[in-house]
C-alpha positions in Angstrom: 18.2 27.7 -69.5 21.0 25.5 -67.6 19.3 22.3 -66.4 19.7 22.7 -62.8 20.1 18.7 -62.3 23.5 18.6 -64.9 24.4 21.3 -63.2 24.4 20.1 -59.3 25.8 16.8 -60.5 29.1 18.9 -62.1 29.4 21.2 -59.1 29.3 17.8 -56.5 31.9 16.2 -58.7 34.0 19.2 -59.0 33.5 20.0 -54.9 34.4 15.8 -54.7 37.2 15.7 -56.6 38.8 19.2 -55.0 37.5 18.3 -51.6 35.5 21.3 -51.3 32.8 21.3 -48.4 29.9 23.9 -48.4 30.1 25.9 -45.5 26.7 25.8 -42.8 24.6 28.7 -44.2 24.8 27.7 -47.6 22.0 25.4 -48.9 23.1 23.4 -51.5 20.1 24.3 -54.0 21.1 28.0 -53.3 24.3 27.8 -54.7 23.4 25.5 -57.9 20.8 28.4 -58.4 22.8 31.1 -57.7 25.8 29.9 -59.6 23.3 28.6 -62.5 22.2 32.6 -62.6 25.5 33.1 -62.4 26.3 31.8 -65.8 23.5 32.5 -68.0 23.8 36.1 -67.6 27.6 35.4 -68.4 26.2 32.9 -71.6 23.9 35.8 -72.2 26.3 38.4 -72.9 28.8 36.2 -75.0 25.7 35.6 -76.6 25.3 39.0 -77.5 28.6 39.7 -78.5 28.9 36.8 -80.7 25.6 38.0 -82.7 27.2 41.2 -82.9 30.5 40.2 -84.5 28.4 37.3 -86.3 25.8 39.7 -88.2 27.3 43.2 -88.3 30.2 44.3 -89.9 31.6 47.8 -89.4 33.2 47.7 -92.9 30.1 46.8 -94.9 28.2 49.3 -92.2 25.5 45.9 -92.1 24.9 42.1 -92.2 27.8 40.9 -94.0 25.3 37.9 -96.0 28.3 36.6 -98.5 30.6 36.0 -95.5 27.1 34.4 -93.6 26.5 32.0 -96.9 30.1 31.4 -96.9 30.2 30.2 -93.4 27.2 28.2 -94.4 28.7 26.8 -96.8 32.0 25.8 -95.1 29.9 23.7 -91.9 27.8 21.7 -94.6 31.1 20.8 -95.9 32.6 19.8 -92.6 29.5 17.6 -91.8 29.8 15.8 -94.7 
């Protein structure tokens, strides 16, 4: 999901600007993977919860769809 090439270009400016050397044993392409992984199971699960509190609501016990059009309607608004 992440593109791995954004990613290892944030991760060598963060390392750069913190002065942060990988340690021997650690390939570099390991660790972009690995902390790429890393985050979209993270993304996954906010993911999750924001569908949750996005389409259910526990007081109408379903998919709230006047608060949905309403939110609709507010970011066609804000774009224009």
């Amino acid at each position: 999901m992440l593109d791995r090439e954004v990613v290892k270009e944030f991760l060598e400016e963060e390392f750069q600007e913190r002065e942060i050397k990988i340690p021997e044993g650690i390939r570099k392409s390991e660790l972009i993977e690995t902390f790429c992984l890393f985050v979209e199971n993270d993304y996954y699960e906010w993911l999750k919860d924001n569908y949750r509190s996005f389409f259910h609501s526990l007081a109408q016990n379903g998919t709230d769809w006047n608060w949905i059009k309403e939110r609709i309607s507010k970011v066609k608004n804000e774009q224009n």
